[in-house]
Biopython code that builds the backbone (N, CA, C, O; Angstrom):
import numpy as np
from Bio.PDB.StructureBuilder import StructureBuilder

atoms = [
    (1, "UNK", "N", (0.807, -1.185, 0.000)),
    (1, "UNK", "CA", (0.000, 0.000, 0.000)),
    (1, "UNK", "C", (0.857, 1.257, 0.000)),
    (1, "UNK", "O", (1.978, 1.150, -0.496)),
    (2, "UNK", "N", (0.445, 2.544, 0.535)),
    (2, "UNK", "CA", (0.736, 3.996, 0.481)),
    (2, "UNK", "C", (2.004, 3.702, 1.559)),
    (2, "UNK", "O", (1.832, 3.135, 2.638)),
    (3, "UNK", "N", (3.042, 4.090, 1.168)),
    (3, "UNK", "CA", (4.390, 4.608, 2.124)),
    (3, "UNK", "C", (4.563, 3.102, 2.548)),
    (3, "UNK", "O", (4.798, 2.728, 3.697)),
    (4, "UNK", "N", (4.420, 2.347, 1.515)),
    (4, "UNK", "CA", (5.251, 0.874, 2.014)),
    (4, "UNK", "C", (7.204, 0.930, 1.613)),
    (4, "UNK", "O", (8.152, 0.412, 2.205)),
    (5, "UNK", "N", (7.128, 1.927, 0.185)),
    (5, "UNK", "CA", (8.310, 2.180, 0.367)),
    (5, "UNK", "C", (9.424, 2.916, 1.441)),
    (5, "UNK", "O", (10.562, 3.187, 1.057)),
    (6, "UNK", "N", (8.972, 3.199, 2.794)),
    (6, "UNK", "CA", (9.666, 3.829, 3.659)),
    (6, "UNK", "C", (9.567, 3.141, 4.834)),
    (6, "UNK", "O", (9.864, 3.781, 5.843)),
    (7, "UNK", "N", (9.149, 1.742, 5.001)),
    (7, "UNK", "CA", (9.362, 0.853, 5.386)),
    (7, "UNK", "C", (10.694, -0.402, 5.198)),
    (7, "UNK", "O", (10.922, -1.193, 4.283)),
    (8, "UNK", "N", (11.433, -0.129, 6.582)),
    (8, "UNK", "CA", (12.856, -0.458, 6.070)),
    (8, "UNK", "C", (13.093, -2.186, 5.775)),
    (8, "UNK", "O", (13.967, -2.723, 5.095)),
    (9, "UNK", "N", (11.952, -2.815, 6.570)),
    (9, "UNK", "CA", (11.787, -4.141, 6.335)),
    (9, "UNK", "C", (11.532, -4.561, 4.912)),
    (9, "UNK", "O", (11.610, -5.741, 4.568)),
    (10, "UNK", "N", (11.166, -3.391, 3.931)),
    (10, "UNK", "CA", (10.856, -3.906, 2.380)),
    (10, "UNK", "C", (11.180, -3.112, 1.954)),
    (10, "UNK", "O", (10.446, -2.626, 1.093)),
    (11, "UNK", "N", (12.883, -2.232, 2.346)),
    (11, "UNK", "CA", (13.619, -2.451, 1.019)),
    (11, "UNK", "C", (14.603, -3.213, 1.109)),
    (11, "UNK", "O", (15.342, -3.615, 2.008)),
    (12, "UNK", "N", (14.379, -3.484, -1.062)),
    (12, "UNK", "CA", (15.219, -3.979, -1.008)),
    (12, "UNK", "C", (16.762, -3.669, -2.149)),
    (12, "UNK", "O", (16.613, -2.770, -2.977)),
    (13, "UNK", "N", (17.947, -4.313, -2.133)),
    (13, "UNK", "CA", (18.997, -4.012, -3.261)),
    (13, "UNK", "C", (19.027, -4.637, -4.354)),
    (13, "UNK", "O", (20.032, -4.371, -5.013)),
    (14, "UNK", "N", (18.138, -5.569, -4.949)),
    (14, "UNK", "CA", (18.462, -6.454, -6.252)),
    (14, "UNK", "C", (16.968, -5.603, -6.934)),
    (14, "UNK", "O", (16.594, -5.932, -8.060)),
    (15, "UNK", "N", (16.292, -4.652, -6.247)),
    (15, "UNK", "CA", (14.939, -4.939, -7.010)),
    (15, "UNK", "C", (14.685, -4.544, -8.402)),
    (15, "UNK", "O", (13.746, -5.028, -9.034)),
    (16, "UNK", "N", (15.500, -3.672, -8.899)),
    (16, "UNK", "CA", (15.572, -2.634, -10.137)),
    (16, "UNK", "C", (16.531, -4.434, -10.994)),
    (16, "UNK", "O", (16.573, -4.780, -12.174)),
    (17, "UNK", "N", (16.872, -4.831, -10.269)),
    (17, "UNK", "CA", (17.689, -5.614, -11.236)),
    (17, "UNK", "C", (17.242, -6.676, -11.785)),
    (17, "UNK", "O", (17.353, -7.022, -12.961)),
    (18, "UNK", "N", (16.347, -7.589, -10.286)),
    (18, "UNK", "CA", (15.350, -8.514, -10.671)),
    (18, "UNK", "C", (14.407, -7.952, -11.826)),
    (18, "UNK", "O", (14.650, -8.363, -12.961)),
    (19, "UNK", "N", (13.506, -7.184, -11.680)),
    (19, "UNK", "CA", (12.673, -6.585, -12.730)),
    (19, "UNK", "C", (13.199, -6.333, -13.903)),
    (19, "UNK", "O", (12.417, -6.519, -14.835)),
    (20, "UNK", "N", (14.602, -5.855, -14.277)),
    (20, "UNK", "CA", (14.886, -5.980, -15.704)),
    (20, "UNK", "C", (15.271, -7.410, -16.346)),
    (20, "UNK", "O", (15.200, -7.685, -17.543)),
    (21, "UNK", "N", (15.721, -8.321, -15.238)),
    (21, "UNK", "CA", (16.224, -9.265, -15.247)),
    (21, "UNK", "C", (14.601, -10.540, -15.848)),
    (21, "UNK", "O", (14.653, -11.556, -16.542)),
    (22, "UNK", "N", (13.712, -10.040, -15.369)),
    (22, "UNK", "CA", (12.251, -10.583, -15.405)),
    (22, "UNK", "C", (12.194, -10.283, -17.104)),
    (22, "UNK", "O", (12.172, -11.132, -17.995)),
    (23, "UNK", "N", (12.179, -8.793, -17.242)),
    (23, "UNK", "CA", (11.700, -8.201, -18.663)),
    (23, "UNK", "C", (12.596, -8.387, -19.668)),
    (23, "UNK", "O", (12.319, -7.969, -20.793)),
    (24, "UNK", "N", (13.627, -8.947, -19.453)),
    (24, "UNK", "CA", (14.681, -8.936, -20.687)),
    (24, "UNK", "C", (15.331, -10.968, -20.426)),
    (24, "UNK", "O", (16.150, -11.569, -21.120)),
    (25, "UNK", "N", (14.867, -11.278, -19.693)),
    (25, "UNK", "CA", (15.102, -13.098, -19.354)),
    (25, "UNK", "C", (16.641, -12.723, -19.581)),
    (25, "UNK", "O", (16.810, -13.750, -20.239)),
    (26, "UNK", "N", (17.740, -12.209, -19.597)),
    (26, "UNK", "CA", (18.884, -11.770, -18.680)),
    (26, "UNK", "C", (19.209, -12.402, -16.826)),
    (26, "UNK", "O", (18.500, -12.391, -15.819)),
    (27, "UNK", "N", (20.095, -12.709, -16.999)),
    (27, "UNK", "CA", (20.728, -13.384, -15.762)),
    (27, "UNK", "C", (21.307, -12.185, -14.845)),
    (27, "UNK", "O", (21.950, -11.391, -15.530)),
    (28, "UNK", "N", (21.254, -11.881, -13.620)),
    (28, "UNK", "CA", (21.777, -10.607, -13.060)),
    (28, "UNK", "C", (23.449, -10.701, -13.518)),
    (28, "UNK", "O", (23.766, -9.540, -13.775)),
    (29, "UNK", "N", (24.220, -11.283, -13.651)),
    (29, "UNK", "CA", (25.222, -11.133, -13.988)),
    (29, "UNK", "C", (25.122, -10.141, -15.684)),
    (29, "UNK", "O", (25.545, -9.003, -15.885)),
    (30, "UNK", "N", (24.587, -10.855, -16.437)),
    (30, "UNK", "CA", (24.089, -9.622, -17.862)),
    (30, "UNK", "C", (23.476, -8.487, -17.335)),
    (30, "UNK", "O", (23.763, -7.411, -17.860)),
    (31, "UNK", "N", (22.495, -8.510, -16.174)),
    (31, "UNK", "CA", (21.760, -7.467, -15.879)),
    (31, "UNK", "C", (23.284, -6.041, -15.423)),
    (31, "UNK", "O", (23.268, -4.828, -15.635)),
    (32, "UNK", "N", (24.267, -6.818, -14.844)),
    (32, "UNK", "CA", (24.782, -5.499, -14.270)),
    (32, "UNK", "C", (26.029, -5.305, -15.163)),
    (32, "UNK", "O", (26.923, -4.538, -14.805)),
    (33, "UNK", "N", (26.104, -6.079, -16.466)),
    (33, "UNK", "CA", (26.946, -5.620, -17.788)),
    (33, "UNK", "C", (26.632, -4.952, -18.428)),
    (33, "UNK", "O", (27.101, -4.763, -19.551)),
    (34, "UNK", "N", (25.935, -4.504, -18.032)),
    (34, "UNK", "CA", (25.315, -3.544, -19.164)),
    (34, "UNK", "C", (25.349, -1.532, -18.600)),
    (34, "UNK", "O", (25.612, -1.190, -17.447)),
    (35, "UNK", "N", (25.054, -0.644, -19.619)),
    (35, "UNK", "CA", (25.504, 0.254, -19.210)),
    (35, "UNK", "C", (24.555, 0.865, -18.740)),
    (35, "UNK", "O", (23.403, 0.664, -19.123)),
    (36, "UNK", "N", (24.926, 1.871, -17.662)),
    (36, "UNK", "CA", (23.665, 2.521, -16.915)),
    (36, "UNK", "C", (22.447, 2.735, -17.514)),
    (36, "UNK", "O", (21.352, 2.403, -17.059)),
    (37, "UNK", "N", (22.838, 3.715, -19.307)),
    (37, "UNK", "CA", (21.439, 4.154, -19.542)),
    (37, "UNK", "C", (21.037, 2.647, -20.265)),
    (37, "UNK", "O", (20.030, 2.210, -19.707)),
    (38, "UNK", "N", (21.336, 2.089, -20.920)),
    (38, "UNK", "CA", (20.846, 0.946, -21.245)),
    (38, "UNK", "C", (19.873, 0.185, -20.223)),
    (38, "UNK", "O", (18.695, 0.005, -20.533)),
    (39, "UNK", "N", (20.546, -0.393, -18.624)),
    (39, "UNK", "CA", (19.555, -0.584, -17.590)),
    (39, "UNK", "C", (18.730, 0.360, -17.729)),
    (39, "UNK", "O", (17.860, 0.296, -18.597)),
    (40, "UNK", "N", (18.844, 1.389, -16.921)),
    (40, "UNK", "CA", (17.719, 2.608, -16.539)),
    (40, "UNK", "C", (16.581, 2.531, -17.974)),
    (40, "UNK", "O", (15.370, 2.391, -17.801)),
    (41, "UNK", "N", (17.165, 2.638, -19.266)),
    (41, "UNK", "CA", (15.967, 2.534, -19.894)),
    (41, "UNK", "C", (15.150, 1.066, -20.070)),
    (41, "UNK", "O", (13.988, 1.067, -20.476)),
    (42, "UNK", "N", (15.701, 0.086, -19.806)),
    (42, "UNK", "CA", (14.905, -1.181, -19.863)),
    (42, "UNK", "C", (14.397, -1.635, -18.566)),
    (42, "UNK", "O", (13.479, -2.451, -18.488)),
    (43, "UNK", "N", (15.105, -1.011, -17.326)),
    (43, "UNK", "CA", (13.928, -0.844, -16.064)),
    (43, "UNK", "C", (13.123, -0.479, -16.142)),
    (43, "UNK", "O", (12.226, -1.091, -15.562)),
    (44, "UNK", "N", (12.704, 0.892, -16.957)),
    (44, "UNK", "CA", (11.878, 2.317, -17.317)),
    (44, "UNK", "C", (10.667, 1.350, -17.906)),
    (44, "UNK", "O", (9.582, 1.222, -17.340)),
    (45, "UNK", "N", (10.996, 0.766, -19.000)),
    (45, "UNK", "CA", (10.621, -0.351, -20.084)),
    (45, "UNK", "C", (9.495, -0.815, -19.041)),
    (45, "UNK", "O", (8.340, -0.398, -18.947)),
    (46, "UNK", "N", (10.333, -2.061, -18.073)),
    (46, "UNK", "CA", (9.816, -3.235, -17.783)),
    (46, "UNK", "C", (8.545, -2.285, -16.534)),
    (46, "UNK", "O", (7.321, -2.346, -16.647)),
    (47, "UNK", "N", (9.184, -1.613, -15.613)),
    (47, "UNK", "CA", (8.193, -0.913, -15.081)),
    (47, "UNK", "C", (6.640, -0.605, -15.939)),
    (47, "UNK", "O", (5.682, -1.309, -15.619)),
    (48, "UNK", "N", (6.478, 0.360, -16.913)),
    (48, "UNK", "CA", (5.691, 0.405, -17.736)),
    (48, "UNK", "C", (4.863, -0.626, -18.097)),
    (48, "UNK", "O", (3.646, -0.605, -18.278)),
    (49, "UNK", "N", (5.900, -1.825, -18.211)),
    (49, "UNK", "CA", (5.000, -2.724, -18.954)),
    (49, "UNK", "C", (4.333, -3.631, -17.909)),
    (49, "UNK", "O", (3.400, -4.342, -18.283)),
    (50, "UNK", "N", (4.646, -3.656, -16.915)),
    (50, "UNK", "CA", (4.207, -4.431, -15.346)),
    (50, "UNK", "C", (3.237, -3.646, -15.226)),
    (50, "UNK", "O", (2.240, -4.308, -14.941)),
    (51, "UNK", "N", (2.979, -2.395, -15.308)),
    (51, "UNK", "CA", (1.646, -1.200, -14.340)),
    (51, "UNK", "C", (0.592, -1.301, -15.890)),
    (51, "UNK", "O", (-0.604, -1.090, -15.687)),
    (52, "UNK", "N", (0.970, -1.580, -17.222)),
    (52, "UNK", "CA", (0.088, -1.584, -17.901)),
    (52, "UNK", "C", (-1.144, -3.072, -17.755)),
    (52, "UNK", "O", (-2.279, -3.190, -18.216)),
    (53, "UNK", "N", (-0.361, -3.962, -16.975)),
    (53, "UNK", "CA", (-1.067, -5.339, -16.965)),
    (53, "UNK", "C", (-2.654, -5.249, -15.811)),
    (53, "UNK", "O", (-3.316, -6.226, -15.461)),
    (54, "UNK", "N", (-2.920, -3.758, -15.426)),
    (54, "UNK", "CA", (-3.735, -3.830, -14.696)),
    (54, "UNK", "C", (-4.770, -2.778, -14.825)),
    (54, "UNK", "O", (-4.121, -1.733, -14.879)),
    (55, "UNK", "N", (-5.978, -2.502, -14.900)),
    (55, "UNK", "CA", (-6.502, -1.292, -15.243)),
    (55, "UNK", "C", (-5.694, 0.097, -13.976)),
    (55, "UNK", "O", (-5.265, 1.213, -14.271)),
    (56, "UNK", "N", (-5.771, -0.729, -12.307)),
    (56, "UNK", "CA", (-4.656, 0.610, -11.807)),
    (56, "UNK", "C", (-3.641, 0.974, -12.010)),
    (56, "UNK", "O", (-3.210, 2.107, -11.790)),
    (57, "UNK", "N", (-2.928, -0.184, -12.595)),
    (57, "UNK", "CA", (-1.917, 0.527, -13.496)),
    (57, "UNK", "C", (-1.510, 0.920, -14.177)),
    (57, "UNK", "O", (-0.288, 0.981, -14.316)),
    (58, "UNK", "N", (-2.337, 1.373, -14.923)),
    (58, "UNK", "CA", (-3.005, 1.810, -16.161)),
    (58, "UNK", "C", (-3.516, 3.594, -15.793)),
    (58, "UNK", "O", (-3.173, 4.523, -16.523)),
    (59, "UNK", "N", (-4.103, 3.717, -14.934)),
    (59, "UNK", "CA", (-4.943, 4.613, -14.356)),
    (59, "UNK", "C", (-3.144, 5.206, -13.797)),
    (59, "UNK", "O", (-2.707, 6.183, -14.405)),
    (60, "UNK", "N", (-2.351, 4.651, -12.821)),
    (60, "UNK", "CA", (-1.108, 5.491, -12.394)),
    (60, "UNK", "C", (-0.616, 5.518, -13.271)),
    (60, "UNK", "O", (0.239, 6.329, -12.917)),
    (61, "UNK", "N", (-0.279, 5.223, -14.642)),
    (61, "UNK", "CA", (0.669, 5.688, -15.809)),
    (61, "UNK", "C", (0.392, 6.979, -16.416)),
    (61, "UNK", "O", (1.134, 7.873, -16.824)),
    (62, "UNK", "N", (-1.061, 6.822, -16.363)),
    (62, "UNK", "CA", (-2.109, 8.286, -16.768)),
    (62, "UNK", "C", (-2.049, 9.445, -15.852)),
    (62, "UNK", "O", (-2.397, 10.551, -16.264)),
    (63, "UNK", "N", (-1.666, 9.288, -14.738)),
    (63, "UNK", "CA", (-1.674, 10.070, -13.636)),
    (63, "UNK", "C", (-0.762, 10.810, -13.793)),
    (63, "UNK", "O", (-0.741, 12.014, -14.046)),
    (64, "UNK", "N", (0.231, 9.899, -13.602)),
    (64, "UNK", "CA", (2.232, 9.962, -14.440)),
    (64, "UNK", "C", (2.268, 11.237, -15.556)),
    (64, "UNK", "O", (2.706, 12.373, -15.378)),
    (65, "UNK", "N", (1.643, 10.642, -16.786)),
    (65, "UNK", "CA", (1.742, 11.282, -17.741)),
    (65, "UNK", "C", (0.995, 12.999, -17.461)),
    (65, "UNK", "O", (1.504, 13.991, -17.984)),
    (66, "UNK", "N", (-0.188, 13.077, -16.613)),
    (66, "UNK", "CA", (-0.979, 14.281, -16.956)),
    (66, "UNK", "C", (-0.248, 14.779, -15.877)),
    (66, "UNK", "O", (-0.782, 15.845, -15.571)),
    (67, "UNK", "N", (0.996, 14.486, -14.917)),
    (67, "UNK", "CA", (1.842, 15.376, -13.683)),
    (67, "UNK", "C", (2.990, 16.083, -14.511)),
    (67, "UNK", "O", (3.297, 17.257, -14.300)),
    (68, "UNK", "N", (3.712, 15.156, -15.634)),
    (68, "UNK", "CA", (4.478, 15.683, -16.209)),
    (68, "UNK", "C", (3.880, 16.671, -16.872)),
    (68, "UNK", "O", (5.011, 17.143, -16.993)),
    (69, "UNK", "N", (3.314, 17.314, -17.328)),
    (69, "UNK", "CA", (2.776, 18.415, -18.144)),
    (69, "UNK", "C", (3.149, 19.713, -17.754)),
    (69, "UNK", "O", (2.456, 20.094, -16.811)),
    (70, "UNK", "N", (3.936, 20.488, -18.103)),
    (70, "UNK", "CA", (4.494, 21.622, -17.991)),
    (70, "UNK", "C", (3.366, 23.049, -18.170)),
    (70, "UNK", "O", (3.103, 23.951, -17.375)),
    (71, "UNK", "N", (2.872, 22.770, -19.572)),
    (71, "UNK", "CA", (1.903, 23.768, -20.022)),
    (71, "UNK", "C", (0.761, 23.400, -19.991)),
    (71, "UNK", "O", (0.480, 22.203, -20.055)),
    (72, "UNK", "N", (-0.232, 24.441, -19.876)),
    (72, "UNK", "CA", (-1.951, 24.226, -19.441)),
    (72, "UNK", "C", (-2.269, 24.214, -20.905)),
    (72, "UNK", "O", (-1.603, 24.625, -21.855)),
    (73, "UNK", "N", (-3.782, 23.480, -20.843)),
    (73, "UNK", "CA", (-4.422, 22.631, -21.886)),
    (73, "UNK", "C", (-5.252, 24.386, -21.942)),
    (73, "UNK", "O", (-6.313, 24.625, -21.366)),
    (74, "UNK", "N", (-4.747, 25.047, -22.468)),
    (74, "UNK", "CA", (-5.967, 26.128, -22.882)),
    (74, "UNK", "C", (-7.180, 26.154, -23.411)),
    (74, "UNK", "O", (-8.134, 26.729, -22.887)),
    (75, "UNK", "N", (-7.223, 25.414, -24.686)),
    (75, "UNK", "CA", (-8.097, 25.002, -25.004)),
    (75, "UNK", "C", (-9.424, 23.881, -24.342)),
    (75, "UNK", "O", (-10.645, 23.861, -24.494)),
    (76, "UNK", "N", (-8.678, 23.224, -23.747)),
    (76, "UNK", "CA", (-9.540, 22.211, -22.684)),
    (76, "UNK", "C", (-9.951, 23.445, -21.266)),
    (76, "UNK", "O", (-11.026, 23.312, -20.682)),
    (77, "UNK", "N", (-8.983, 24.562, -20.864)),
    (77, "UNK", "CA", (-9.232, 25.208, -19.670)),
    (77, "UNK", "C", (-10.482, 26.294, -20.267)),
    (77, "UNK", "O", (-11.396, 26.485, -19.465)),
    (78, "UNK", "N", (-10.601, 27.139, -21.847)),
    (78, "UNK", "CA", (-11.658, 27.588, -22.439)),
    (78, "UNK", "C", (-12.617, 26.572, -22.378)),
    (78, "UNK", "O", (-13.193, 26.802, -21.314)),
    (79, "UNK", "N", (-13.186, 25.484, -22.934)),
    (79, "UNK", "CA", (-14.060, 24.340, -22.961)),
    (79, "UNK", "C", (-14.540, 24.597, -21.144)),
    (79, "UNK", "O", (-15.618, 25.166, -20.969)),
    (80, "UNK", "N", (-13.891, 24.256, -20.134)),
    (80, "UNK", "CA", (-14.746, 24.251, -19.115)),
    (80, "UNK", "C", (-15.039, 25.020, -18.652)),
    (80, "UNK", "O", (-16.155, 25.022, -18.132)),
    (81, "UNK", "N", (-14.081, 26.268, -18.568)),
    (81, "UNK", "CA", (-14.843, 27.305, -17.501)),
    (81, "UNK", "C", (-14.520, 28.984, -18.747)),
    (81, "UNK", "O", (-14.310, 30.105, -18.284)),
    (82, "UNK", "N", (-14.577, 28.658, -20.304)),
    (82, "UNK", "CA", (-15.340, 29.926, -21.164)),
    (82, "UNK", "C", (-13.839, 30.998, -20.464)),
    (82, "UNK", "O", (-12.960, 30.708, -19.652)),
    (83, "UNK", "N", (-14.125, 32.272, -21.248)),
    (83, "UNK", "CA", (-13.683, 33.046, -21.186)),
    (83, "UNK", "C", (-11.629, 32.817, -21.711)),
    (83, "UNK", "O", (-10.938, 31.852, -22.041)),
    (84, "UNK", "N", (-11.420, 34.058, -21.545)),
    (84, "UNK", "CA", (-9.891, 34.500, -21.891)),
    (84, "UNK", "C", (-8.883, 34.267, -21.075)),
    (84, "UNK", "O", (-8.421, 35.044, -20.241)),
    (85, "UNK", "N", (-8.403, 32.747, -21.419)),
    (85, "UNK", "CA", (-7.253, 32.341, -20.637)),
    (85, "UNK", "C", (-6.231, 32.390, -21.603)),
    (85, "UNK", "O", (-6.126, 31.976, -22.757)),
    (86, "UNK", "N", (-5.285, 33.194, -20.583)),
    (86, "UNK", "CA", (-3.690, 33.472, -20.488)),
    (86, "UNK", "C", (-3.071, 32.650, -21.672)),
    (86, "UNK", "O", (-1.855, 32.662, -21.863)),
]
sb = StructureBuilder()
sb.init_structure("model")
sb.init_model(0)
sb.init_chain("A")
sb.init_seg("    ")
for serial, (resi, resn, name, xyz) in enumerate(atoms, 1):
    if name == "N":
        sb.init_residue(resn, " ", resi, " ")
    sb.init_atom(name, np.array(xyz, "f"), 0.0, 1.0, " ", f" {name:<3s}", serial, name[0])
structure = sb.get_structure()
């Protein structure tokens, strides 16, 4: 659940490795030959593709995506509430 990651009993050090190691059938020994961005992007990968297998994870990828958003949907912010936005 919520703030299980700050629970010191569950963390753990292989976990980023197991999971690429899952998504790419790689042995941790290949898992840690490889070069940072290469991991980091096929963790990135396998993450994604684990949270898509569920409609909530599906729903937090969407969440994900509409936090990153820098600039306002003007057109969607005219549509609901009319008038002359910025």
């Amino acid at each position: 659940g919520a703030g299980d990651e700050s629970k010191e009993y569950l963390i753990t050090e292989t976990e980023e490795i197991k999971t690429v190691s899952i998504y790419t059938g790689f042995d941790f020994e290949k898992c840690l030959s490889l070069d940072m961005r290469t991991f980091k992007c096929l963790f990135r990968d396998a993450f994604i593709y684990q949270m898509k297998q569920t409609e909530e994870g599906r729903a937090y990828l969407e969440d994900c995506w509409i936090l990153e958003w820098t600039q306002p949907d003007r057109k969607d912010l005219r549509e609901n509430f009319g008038g002359d936005i910025v």
